[in-house]
N, C-alpha and C positions, 0 to 999 in steps of 0.2 A: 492685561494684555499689552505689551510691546505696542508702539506708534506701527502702525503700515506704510511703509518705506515706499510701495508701487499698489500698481493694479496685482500684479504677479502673487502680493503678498495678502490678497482679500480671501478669506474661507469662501467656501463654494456651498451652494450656488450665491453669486450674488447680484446687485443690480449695479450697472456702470453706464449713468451716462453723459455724455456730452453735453453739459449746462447749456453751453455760449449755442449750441446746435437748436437745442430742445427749446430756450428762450425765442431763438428765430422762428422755428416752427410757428411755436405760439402764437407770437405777433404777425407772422402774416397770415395764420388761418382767420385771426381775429378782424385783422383788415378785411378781408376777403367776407368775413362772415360774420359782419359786429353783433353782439348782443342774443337776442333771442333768434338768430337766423341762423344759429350751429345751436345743437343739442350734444355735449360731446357725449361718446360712446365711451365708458370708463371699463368696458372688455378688454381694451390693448393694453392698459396700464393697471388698474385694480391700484389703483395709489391715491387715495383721498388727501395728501398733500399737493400732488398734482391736479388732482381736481379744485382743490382749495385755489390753486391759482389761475386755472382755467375760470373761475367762479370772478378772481380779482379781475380780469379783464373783459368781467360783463357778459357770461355766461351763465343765465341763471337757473337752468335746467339741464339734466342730463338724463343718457339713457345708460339701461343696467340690461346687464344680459342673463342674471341670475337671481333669484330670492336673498341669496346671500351679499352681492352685488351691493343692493337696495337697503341692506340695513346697515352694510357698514357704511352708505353714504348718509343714511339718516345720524345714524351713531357719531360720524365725523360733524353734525350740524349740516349738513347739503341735503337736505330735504323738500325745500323750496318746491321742487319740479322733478320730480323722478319718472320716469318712463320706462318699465319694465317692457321690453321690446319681444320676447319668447311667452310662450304662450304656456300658463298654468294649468293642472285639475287640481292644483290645492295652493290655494291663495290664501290660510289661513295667517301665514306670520306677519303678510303684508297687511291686513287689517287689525291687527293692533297698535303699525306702529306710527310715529307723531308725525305726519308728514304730508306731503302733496303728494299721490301715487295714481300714477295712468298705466294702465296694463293694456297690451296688446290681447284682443280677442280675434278669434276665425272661426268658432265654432259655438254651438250653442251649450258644451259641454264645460268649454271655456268663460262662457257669457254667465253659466251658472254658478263657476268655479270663484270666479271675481262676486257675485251678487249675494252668494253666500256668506262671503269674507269681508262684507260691508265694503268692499271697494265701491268708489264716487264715481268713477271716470274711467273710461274705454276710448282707443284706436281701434276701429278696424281694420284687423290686418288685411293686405291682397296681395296675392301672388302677383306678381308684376316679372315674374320671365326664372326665377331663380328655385326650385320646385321644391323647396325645404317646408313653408309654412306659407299662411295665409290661405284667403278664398277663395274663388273665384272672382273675378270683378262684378259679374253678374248676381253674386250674391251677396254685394254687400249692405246693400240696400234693406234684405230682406233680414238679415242679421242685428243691422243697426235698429233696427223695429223691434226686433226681439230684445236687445239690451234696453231700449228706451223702457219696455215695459217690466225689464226687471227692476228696474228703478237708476239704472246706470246713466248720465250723460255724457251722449258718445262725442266728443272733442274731434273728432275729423278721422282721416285714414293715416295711414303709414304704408309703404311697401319700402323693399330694399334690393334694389338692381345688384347684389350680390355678384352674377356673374361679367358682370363689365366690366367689373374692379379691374383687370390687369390685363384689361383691351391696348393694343400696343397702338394701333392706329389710331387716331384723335378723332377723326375725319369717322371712322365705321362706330367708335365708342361716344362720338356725341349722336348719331343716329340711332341708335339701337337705345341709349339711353332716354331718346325724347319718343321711340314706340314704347318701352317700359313706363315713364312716365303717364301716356294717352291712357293705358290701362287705368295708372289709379287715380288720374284727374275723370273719369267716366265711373268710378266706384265713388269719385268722394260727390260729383253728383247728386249722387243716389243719397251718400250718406248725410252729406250737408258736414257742419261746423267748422271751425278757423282753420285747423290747422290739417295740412299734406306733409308729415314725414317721413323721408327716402335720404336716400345715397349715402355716400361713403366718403374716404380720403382719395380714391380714387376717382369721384364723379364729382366732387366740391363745386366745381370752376364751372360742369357743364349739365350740370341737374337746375334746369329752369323753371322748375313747375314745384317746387315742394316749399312750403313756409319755414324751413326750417333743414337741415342737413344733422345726419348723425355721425360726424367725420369722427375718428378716436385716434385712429394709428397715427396720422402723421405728427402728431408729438413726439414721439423717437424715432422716427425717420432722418437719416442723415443728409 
């Protein structure tokens, strides 16, 4: 194949982006969020050489939004900390493979699905305002009881303020993000353990209650 002269001249589909951009990203989400206080979300990108460098700037865990996700991070060596964040009834690929894996649960069908498949480790999910997945906050408690005794140790909660992402107002979207948050600082209560993870690219700056942010997209954002 011919050198490629331009972008104009790349087969399709392809990916193009903005190194000097996508480098800034990086570094100031990392300012912003050193070390274990971003969990990046590898859904926006599915690029485990990006991830490999999210990882260089002391990220040592990520979340996965797929089964599939999870094994090409373990595959690429990022294993360390994986956070399957969507909720499984068949958990079996993840319990074979060599790694650190926390799966979100919300249901006892899920609590099963993970205890069957030798998974170690559970978040409890809660609905926190966005009505796709998770508990009630009211039940989280009673769920995380039910994983303790399947043998699971449940690591703390997760929610994800989903619908505040592209709140235009700062003023209405840090409000609205600190009644989502009450929600699942009152379930992690119940639940106990270290970690509270929530938000987005869109709440990074003003999610004050979670040990941890699952920002992903703003690595190619311009």
């Amino acid at each position: 194949m011919p050198p490629l002269g331009s972008v104009q001249d790349l087969p399709t589909p392809a990916l193009v982006a903005d190194v000097d951009a996508m480098e800034r990203n990086l570094a100031t989400m990392s300012a912003a969020l050193p070390g274990d206080r971003l969990r990046p979300h590898v859904k926006a990108h599915k690029c485990t050489a990006l991830a490999r460098r999210q990882a260089e700037l002391g990220h040592g865990g990520f979340t996965c939004a797929t089964v599939r996700e999870v094994e090409g991070m373990v595959a690429a060596g990022l294993g360390q900390d994986l956070l399957l964040a969507n909720e499984v009834v068949d958990a079996t690929r993840l319990g074979v493979l060599d790694a650190r894996i926390t799966v979100a649960v919300d249901s006892e069908a899920t609590i099963e699905a993970a205890a069957r498949a030798g998974i170690q480790e559970a978040l409890i999910d809660v609905n926190v305002g966005l009505p796709r997945c998770g508990c009630a906050p009211d039940e989280a408690g009673r769920l995380a009881d039910s994983a303790r005794r399947r043998g699971l140790t449940v690591r703390g909660v997760m929610g994800y303020e989903g619908h505040l992402m592209m709140v235009e107002d700062r003023t209405a979207q840090k409000a609205e993000t600190d009644k989502s948050m009450a929600l699942l600082l009152a379930a992690h209560a119940d639940v106990g353990g270290d970690v509270i993870s929530a938000g987005g690219t869109g709440t990074y700056d003003l999610n004050e209650a979670a040990t941890e942010i699952q920002a992903g997209s703003y690595a190619f954002m311009d």
